[in-house]
SEKE-915826 format. One record per atom (N, C-alpha, C, O): x, y, z; residue in three letters. Coordinates in steps of 0.02 Angstrom, whole numbers, plus 50000, padded with zeros to 5 digits. Layout:
<rs>
XYZala...
</rs>
This chain:
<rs>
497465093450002unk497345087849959unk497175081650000unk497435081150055unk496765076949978unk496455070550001unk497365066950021unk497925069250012unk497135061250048unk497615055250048unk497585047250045unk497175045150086unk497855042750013unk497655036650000unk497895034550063unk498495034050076unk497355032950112unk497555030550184unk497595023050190unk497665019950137unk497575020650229unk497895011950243unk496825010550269unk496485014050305unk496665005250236unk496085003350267unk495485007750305unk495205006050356unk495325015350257unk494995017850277unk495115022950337unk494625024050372unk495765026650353unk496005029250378unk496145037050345unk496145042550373unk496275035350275unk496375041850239unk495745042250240unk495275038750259unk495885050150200unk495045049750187unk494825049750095unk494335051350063unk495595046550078unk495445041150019unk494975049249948unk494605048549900unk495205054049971unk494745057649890unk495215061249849unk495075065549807unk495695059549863unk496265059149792unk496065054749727unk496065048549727unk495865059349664unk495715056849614unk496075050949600unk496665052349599unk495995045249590unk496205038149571unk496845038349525unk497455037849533unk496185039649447unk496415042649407unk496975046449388unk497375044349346unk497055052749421unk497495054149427unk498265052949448unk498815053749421unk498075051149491unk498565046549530unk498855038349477unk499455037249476unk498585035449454unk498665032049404unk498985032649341unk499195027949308unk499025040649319unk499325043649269unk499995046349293unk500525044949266unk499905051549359unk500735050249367unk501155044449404unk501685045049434unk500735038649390unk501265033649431unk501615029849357unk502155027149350unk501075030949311unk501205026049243unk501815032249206unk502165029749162unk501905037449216unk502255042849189unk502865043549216unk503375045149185unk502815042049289unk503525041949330unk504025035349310unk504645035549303unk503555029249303unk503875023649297unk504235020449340unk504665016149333unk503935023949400unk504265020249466unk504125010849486unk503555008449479unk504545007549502unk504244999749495unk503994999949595unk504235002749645unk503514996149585unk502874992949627unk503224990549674unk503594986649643unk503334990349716unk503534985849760unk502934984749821unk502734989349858unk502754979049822unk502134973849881unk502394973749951unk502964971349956unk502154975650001unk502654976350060unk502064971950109unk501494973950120unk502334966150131unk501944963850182unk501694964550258unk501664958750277unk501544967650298unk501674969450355unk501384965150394unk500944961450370unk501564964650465unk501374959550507unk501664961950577unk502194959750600unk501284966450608unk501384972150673unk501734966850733unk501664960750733unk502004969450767unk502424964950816unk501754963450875unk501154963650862unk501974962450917unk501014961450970unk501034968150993unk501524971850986unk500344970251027unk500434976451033unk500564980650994unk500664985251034unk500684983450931unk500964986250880unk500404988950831unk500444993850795unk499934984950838unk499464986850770unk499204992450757unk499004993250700unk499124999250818unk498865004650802unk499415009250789unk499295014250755unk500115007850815unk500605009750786unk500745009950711unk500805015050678unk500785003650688unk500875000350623unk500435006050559unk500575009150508unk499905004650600unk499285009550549unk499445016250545unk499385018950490unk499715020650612unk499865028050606unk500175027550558unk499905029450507unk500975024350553unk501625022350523unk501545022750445unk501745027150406unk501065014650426unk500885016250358unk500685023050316unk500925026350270unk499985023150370unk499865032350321unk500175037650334unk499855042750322unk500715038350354unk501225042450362unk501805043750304unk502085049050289unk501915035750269unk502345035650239unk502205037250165unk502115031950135unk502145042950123unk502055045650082unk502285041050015unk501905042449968unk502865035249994unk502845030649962unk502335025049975unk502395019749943unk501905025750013unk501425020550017unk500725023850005unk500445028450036unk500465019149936unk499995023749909unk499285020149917unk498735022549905unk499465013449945unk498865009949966unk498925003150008unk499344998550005unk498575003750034unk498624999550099unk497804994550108unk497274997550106unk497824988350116unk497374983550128unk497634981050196unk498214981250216unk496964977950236unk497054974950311unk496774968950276unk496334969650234unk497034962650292unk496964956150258unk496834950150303unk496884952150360unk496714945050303unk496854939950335unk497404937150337unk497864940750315unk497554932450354unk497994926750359unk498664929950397unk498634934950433unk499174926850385unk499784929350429unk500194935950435unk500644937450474unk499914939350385unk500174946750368unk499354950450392unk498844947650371unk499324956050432unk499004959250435unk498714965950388unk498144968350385unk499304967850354unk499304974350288unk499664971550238unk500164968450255unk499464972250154unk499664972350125unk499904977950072unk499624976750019unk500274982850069unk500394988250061unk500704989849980unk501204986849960unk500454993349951unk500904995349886unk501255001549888unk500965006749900unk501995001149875unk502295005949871unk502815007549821unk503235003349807unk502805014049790unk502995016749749unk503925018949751unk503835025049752unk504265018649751unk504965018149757unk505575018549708unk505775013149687unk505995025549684unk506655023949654unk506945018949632unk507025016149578unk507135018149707unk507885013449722unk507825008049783unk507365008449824unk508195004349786unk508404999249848unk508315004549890unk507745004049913unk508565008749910unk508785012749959unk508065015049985unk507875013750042unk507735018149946unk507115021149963unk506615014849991unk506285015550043unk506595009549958unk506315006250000unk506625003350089unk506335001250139unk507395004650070unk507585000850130unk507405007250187unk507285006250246unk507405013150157unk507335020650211unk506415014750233unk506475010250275unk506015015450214unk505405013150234unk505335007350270unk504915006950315unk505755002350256unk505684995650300unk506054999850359unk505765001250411unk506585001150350unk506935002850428unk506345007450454unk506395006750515unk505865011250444unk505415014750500unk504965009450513unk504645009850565unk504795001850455unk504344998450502unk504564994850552unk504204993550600unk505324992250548unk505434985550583unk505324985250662unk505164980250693unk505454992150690unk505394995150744unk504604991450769unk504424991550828unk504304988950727unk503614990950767unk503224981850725unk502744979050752unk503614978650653unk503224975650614unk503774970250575unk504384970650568unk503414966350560unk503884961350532unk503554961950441unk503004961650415unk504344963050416unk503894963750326unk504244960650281unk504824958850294unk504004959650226unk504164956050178unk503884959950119unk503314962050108unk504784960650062unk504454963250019unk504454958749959unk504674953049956unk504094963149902unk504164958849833unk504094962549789unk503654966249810unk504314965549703unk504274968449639unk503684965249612unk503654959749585unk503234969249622unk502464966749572unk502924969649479unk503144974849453unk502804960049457unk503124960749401unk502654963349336unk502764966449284unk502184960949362unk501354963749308unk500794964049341unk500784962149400unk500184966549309unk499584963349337unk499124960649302unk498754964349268unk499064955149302unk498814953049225unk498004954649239unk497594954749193unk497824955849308unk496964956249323unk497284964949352unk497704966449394unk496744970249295unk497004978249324unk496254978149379unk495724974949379unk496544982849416unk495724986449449unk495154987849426unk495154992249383unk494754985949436unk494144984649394unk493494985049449unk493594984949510unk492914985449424unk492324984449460unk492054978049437unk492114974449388unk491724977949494unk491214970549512unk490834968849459unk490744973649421unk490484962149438unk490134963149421unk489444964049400unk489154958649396unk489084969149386unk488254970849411unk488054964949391unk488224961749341unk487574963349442unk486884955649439unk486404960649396unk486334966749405unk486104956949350unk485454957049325unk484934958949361unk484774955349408unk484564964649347unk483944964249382unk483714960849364unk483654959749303unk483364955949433unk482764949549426unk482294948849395unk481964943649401unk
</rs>
């Protein structure tokens, strides 16, 4: 089976879709995980992410966090099992995505001229 890799690392051909139906079915809550690799760390960081099977998607970003990661999670616990394999290597910050009031969506098409 495909895998939702961190920034083009997986090779990302796991039906979306699918994946969208059993996350809305499980009812697992969202948790936003910020990452921010220690120096030296960043190709680490990246193995790390797509490794971690609660992390179902991963963005490389600007500004002071380098990854912004979504991950799927139980309990406190399950997330804290995941921060303890990053801290080793990344500084993170998490947060409960409480909604999304803008869902995933496509762009939108310009007019032919």
């Amino acid at each position: 089976p495909g895998s939702v890799g961190c920034d083009g690392l997986g090779d990302g051909r796991r039906d979306e879709s699918a994946v969208q139906v059993f996350l809305s079915l499980a009812l697992v809550p969202v948790r936003a995980v910020r990452i921010r690799p220690l120096p030296g760390q960043l190709s680490r960081v990246v193995s790390l992410v797509a490794e971690i099977e609660e992390i179902v998607e991963c963005d490389r970003v600007t500004g002071d966090d380098c990854f912004i990661a979504r991950a799927y999670v139980k309990s406190a616990n399950e997330l804290e099992r995941i921060i303890d394999r990053l801290i080793p290597y990344a500084q993170t910050n998490t947060s409960m995505i409480q909604s999304s009031p803008v869902k995933r969506r496509l762009p939108p098409l310009e007019a032919n001229g």
